[in-house]
KEKOL-802414 format. One record per residue (C-alpha): residue number from 1; residue in three letters; x, y, z. Coordinates in nm, 2 decimals, m for minus. Example, Ala and Ser with C-alpha at 12.3 -4.5 7.8 and 13.67 -1.06 7.14 Angstrom:
REM residues 2
NODE   mipa   gufi       c1       c2       c3
NODE      1    ALA     1.23    m0.45     0.78
NODE      2    SER     1.37    m0.11     0.71
//
This chain:
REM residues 60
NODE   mipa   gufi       c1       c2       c3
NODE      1    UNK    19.70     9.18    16.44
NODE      2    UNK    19.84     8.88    16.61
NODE      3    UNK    20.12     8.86    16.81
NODE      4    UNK    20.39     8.61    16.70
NODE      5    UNK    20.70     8.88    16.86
NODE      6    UNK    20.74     9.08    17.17
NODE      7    UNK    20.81     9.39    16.98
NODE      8    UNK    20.57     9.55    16.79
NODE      9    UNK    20.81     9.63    16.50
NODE     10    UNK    20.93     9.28    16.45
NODE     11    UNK    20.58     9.17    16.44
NODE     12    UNK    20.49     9.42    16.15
NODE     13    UNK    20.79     9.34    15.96
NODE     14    UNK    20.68     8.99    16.00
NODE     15    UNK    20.37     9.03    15.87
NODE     16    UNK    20.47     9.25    15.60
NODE     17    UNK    20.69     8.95    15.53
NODE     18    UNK    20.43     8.71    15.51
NODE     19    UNK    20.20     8.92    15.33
NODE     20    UNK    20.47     8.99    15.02
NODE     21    UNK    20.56     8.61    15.01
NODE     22    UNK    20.17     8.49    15.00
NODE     23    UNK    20.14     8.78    14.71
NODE     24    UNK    20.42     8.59    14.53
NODE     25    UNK    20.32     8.27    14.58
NODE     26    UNK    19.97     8.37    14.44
NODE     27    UNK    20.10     8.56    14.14
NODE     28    UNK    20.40     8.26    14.03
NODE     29    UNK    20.29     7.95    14.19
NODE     30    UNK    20.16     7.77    13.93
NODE     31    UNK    20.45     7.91    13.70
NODE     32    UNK    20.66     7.76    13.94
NODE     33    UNK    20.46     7.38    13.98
NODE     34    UNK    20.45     7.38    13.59
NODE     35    UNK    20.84     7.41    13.54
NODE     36    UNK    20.87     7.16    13.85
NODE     37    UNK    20.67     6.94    13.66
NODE     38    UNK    20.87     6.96    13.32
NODE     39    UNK    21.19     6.93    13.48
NODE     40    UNK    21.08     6.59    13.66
NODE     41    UNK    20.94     6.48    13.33
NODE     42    UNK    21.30     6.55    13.19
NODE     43    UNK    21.46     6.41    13.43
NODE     44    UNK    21.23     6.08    13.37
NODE     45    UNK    21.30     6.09    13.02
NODE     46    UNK    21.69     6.10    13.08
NODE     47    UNK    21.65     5.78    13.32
NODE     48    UNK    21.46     5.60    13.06
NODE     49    UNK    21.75     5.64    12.79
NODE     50    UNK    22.04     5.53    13.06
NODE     51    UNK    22.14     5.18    13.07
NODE     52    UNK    21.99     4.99    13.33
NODE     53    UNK    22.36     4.91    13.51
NODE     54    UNK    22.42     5.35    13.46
NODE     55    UNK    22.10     5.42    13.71
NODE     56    UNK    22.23     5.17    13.96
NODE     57    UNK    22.56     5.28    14.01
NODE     58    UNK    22.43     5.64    14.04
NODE     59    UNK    22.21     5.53    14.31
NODE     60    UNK    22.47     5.31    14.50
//
């Protein structure tokens, strides 16, 4: 194991850490991309209906 702590327990709870996040990101990470995706495209589509002068101001 590597070391990334001084104490031994912080360096297993790190890992442990690690190891439960990089199962999650395995098991919902391309849920999670796919509902990024569809809320930019929404998001898109709401820009496309404003009025030109509407974005602008937002963005100022």
């Amino acid at each position: 194991m590597k070391k990334y702590y001084d104490n031994a327990r912080d360096n297993a709870a790190f890992e442990r850490c690690v190891d439960v996040m990089a199962g999650l990101m395995l098991k919902y990470g391309c849920q999670v991309l796919e509902r990024h995706k569809n809320a930019v495209r929404v998001q898109d589509a709401d820009l496309d209906n404003e009025p030109q002068e509407e974005i602008l101001q937002k963005a100022a």
